[in-house]
Backbone as a printed PyTorch tensor [residue, N CA C, xyz], in Angstrom:
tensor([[[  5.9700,  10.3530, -49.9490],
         [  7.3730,  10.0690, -49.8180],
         [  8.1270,  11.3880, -49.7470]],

        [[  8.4660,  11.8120, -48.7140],
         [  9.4930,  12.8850, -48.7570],
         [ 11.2460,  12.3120, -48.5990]],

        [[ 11.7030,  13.1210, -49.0240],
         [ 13.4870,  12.9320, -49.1280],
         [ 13.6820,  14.0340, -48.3770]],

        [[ 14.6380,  13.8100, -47.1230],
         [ 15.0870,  15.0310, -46.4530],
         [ 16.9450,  14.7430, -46.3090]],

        [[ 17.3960,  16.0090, -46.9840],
         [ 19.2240,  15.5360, -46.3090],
         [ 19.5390,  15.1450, -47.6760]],

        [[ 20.7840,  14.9240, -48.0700],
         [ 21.1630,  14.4050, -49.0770],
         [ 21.8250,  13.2300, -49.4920]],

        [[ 22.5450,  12.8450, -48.1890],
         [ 23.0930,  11.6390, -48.4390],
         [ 22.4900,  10.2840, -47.5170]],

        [[ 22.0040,  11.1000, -46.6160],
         [ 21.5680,  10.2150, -45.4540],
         [ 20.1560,   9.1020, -45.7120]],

        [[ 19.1200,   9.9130, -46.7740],
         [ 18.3010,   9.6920, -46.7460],
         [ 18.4220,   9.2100, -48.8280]],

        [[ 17.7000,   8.2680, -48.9460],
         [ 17.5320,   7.7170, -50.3400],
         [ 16.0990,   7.9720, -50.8130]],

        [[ 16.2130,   8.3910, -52.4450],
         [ 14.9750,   7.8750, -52.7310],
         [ 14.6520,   6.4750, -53.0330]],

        [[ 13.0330,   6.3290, -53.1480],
         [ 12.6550,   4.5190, -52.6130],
         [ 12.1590,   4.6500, -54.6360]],

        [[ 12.9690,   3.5600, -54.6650],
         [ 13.4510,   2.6760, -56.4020],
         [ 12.0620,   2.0190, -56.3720]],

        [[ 11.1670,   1.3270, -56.1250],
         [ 10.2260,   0.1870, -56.4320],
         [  8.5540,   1.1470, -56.0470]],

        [[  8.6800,   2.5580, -55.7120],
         [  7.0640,   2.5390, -55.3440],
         [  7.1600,   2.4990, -53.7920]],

        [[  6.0740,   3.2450, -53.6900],
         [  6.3020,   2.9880, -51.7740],
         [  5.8960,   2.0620, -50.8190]],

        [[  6.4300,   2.1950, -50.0490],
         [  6.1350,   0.5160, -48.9580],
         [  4.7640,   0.6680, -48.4490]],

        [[  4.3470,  -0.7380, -48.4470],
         [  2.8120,  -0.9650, -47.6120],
         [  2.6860,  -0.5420, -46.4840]],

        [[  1.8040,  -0.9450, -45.6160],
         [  1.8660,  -0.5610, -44.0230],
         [  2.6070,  -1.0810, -43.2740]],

        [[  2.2650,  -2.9890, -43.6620],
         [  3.2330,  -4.0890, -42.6180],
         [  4.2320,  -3.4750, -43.1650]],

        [[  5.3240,  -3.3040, -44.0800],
         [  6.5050,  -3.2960, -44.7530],
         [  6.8040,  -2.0710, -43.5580]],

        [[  6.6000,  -0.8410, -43.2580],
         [  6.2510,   0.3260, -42.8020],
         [  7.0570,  -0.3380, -41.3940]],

        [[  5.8370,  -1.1570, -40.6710],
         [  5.5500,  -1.8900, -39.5200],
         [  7.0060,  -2.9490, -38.8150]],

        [[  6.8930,  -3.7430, -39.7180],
         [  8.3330,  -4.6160, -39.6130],
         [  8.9360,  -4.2600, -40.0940]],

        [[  9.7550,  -2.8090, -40.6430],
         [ 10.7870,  -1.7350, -40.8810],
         [ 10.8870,  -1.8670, -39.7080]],

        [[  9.9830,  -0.5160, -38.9640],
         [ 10.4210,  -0.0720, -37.8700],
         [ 10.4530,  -1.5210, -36.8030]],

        [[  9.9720,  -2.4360, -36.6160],
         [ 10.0660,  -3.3830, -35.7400],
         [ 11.1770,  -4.0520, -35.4960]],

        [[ 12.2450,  -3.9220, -36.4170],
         [ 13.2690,  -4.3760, -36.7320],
         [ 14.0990,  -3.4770, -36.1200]],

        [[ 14.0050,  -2.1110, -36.0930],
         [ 14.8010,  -1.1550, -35.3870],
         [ 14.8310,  -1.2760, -34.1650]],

        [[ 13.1010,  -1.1480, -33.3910],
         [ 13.2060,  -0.9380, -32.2000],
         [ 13.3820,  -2.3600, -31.9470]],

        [[ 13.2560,  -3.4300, -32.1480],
         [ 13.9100,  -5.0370, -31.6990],
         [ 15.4620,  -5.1680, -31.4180]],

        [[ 16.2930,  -4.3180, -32.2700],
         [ 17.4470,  -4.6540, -31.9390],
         [ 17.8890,  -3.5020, -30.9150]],

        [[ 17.0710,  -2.7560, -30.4820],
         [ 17.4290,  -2.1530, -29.0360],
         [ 17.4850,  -2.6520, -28.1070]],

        [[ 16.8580,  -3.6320, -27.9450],
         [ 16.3200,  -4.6620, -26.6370],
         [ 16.9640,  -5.7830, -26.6400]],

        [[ 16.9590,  -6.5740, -27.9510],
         [ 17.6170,  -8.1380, -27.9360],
         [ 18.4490,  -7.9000, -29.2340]],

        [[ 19.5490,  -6.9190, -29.5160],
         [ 20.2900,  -6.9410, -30.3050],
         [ 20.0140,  -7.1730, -31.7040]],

        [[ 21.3650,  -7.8190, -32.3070],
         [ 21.1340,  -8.6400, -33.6610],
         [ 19.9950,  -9.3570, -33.3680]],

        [[ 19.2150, -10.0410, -33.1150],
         [ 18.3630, -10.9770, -33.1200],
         [ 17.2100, -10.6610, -34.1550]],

        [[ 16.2400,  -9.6840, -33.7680],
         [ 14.6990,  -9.1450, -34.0430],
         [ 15.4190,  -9.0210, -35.5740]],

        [[ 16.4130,  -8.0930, -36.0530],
         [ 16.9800,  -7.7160, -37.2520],
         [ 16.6970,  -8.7830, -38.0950]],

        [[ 17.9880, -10.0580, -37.4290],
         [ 18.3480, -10.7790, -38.1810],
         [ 17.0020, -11.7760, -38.7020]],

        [[ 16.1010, -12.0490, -37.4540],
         [ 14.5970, -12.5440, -37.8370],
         [ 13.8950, -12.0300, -39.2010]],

        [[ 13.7320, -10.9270, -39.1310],
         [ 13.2510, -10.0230, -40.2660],
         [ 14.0110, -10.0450, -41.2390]],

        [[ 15.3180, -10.3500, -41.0670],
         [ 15.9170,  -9.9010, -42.4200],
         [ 15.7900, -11.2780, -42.9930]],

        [[ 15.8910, -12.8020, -42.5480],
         [ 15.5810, -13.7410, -43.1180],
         [ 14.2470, -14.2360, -43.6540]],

        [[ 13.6270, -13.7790, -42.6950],
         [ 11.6620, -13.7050, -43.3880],
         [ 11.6130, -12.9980, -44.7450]],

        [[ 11.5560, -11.8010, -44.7760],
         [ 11.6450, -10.7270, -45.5020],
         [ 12.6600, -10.3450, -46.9420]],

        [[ 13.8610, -10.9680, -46.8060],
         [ 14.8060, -10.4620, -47.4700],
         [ 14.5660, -10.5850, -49.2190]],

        [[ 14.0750, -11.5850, -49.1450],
         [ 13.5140, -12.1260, -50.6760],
         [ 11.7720, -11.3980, -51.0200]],

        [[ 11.4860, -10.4830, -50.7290],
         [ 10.0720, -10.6020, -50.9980],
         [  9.9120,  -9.1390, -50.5900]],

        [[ 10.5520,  -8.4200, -49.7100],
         [ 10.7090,  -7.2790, -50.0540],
         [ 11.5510,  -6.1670, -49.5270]],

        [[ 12.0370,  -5.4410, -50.6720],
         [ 13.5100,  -4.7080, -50.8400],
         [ 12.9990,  -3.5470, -49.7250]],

        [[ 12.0440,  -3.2300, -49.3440],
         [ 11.8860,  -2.1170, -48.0330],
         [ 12.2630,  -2.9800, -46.9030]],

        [[ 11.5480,  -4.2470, -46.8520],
         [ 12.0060,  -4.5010, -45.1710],
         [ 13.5160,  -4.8840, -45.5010]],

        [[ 13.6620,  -5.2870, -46.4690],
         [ 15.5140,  -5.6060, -46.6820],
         [ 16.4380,  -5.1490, -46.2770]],

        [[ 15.7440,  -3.8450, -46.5420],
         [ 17.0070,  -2.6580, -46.6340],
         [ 17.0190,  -2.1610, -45.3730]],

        [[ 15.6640,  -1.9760, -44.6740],
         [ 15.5860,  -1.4260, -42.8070],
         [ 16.4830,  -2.4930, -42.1620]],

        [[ 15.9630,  -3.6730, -42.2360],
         [ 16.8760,  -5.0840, -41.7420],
         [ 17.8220,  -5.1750, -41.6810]],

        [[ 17.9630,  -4.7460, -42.6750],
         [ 19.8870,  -4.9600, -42.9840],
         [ 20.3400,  -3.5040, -42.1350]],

        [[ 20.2160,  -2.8070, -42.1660],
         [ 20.1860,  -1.2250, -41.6760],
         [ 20.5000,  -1.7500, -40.2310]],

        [[ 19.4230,  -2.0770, -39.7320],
         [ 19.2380,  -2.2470, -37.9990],
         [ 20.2390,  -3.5420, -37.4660]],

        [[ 20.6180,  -4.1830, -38.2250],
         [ 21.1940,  -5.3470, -38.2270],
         [ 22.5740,  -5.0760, -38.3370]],

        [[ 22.9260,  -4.0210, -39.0030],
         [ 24.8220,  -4.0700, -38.9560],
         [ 24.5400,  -3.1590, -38.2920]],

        [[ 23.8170,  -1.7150, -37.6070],
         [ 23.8880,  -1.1230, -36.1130],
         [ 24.4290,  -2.0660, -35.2600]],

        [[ 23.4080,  -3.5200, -35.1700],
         [ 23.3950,  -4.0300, -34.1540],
         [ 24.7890,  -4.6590, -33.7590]],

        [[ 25.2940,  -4.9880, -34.7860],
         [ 26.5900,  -5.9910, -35.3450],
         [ 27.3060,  -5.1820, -34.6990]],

        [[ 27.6800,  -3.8710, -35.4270],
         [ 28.9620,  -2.9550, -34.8510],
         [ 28.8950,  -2.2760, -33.4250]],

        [[ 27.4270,  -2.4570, -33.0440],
         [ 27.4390,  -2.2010, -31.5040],
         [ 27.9700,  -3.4880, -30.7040]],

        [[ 27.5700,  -4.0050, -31.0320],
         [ 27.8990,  -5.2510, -30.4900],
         [ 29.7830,  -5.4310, -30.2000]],

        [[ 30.1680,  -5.0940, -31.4830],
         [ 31.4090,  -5.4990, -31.8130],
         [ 32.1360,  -4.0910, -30.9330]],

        [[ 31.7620,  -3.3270, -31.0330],
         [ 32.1200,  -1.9620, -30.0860],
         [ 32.4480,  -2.3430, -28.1890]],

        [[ 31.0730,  -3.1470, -27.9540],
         [ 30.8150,  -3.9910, -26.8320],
         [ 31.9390,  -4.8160, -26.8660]],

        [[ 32.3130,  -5.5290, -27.3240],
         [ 33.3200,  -6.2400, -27.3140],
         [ 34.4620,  -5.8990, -26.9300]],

        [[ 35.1220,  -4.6060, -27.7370],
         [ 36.0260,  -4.0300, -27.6160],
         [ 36.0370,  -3.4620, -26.1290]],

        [[ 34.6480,  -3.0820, -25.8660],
         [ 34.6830,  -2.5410, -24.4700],
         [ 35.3740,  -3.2220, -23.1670]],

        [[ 34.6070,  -4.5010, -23.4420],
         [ 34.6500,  -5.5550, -22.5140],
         [ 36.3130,  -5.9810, -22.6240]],

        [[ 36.7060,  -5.7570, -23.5820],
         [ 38.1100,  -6.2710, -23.5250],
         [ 39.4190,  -5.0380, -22.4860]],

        [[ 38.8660,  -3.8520, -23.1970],
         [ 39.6050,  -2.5460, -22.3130],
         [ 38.9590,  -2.8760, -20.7030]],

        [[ 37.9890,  -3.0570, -20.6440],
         [ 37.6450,  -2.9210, -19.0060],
         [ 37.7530,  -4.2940, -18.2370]],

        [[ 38.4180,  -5.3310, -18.9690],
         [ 39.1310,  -6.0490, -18.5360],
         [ 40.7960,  -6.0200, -18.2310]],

        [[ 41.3190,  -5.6360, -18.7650],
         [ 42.8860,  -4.6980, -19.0060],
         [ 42.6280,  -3.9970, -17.7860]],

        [[ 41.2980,  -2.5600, -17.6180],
         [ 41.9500,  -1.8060, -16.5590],
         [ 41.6370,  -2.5560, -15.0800]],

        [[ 40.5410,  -4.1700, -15.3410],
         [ 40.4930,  -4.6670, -13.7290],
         [ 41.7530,  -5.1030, -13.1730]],

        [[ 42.4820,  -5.4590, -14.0550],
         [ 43.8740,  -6.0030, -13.9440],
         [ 44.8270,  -4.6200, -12.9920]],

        [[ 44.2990,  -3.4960, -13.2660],
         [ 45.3240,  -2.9800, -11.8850],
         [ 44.0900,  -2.6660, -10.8610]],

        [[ 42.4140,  -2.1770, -11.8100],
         [ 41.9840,  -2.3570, -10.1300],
         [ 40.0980,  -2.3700, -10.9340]],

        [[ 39.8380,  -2.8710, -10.3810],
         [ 38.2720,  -3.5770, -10.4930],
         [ 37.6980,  -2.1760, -10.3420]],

        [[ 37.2360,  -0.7870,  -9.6610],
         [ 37.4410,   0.1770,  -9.0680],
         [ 37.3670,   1.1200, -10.4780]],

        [[ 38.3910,   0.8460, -11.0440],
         [ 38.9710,   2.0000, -11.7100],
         [ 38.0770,   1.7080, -13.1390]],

        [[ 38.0190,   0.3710, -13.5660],
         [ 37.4020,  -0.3540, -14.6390],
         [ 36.0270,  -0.3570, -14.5540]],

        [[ 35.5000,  -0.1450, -13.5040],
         [ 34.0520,   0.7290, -13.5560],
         [ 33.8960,   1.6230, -13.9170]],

        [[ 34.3850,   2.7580, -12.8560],
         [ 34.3780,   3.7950, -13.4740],
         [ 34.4190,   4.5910, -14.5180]],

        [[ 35.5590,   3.5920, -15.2330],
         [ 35.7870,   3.9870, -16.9800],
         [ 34.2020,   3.1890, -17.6290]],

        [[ 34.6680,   2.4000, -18.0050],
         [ 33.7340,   1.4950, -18.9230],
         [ 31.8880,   1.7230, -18.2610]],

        [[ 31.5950,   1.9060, -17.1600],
         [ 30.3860,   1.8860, -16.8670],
         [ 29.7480,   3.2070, -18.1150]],

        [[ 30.1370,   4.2040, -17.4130],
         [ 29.6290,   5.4170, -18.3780],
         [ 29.6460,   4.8460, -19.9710]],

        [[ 31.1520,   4.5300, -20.4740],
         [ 31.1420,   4.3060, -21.9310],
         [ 30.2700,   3.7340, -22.4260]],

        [[ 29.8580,   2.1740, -21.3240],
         [ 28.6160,   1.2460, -22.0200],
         [ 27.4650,   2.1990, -21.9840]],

        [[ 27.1570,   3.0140, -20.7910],
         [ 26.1020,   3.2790, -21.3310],
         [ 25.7290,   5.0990, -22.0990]],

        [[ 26.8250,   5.1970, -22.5690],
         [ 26.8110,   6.7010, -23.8000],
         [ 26.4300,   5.1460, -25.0700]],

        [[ 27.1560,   4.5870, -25.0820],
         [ 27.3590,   3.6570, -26.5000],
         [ 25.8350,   3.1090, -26.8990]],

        [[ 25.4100,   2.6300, -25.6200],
         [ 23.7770,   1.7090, -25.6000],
         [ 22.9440,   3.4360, -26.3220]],

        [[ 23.2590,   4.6060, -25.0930],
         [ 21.9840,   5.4370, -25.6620],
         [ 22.0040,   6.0240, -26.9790]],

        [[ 23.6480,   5.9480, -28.0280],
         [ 23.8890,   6.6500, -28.8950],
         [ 22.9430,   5.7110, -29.8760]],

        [[ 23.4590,   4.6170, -29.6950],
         [ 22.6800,   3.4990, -30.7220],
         [ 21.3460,   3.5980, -30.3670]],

        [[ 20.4760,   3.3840, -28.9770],
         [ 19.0270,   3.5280, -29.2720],
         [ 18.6510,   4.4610, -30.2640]],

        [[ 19.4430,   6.1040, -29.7230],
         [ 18.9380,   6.8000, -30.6800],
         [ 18.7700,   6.8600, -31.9240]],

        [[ 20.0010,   6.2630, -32.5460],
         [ 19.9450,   5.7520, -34.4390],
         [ 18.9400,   5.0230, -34.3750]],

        [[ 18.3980,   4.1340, -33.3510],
         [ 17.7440,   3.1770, -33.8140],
         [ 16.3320,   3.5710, -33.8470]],

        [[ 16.0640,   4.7560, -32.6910],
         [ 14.9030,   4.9490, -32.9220],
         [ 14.4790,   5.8460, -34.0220]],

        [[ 15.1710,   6.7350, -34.3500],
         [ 15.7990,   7.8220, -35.8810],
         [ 15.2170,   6.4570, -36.8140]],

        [[ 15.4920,   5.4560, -36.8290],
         [ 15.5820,   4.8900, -38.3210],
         [ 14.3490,   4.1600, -38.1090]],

        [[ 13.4270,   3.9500, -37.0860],
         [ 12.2530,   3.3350, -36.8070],
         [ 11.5850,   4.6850, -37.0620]],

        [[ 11.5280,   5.5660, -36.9550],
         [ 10.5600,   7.0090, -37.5250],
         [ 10.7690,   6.9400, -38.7290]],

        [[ 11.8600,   6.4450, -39.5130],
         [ 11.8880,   6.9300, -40.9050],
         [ 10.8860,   5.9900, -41.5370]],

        [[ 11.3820,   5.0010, -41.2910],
         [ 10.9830,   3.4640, -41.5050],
         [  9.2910,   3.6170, -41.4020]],

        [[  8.9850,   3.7550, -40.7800],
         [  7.1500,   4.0130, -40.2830],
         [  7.1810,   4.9360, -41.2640]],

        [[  7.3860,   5.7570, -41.4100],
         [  7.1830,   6.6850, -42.8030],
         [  7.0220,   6.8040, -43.9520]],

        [[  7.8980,   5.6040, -44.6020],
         [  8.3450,   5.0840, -45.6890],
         [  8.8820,   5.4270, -46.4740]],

        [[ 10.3150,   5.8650, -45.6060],
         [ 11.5460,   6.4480, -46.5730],
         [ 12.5620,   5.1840, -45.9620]],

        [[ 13.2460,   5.6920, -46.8170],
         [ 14.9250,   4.5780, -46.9070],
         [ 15.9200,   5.7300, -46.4360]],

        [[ 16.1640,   4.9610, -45.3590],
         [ 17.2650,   5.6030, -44.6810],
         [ 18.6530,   5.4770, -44.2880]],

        [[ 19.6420,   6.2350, -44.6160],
         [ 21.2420,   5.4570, -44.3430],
         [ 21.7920,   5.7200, -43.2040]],

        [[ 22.1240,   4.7600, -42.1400],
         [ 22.7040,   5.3020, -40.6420],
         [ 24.1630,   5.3360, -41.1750]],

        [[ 24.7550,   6.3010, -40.4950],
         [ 26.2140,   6.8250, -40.4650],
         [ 27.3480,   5.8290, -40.5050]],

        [[ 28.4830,   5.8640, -41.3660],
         [ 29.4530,   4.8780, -41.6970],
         [ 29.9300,   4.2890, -40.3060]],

        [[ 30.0490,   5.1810, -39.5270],
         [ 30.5550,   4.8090, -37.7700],
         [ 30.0540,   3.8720, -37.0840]],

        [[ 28.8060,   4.0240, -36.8490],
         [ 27.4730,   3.2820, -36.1550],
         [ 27.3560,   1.8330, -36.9630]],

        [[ 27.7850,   2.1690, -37.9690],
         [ 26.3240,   1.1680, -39.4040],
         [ 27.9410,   0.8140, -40.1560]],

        [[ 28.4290,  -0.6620, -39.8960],
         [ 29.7340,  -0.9260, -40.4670],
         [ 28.9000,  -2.0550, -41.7620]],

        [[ 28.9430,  -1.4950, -42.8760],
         [ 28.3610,  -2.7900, -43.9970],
         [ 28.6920,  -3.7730, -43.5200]],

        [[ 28.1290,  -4.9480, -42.3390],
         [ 28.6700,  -6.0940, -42.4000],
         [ 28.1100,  -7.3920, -43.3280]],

        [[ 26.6100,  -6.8440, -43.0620],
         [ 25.4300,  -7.5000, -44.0980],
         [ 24.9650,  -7.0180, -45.1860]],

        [[ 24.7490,  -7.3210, -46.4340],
         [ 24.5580,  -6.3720, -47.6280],
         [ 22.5210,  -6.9080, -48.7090]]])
């Protein structure tokens, strides 16, 4: 178990995680790259009672997914506003944004699937990672 960073990274309270625990950590990360909340929220309902490592990745990858999502939203709403003076212009903006937003989040996500395989507990950034699930 190494601790690297000070706030970002936790020490693990219970002993260190098994392999699967390790496994469906990180599976949970890289799942919600692809099909969002979903893979998270799977894991976090299997898992949540039985053990506090996949809990805590789950929940982790799961409000990423939430506040990306909800970011998406917001997107979709501005690049609807700018089709309204020209379809044209609302590409241009929003195309790039969706996809800085998609690669910023893979990257947390894949950051927290390395940690996760490792078997440290890891905290993604207040920005990215809005506590929606606890």
């Amino acid at each position: 178990m190494t601790v690297i960073g000070k706030a970002s990274q936790r020490r693990l309270p219970h002993g260190p995680a098994t392999r699967a625990e390790e496994t469906l950590s990180a599976l949970a990360y890289l799942g919600a790259i692809a099909l969002g909340p979903l893979v998270p929220l799977v894991v976090y309902l299997a898992r949540r009672h039985t053990s506090w490592f996949v809990r805590w990745h789950a929940t982790q990858a799961l409000n990423v997914a939430l506040t990306c999502l909800l970011y998406a939203v917001s997107g979709a709403i501005v690049g609807a506003l700018l089709a309204l003076d020209s379809i044209t212009a609302a590409l241009i903006v929003m195309v790039p944004v969706a996809a800085a937003g998609w690669l910023i989040m893979a990257v947390h996500l894949i950051r927290g699937a390395i940690i996760a395989s490792r078997g440290d507990a890891h905290s993604m950034p207040a920005w990215i990672c809005s506590p929606l699930i606890k």
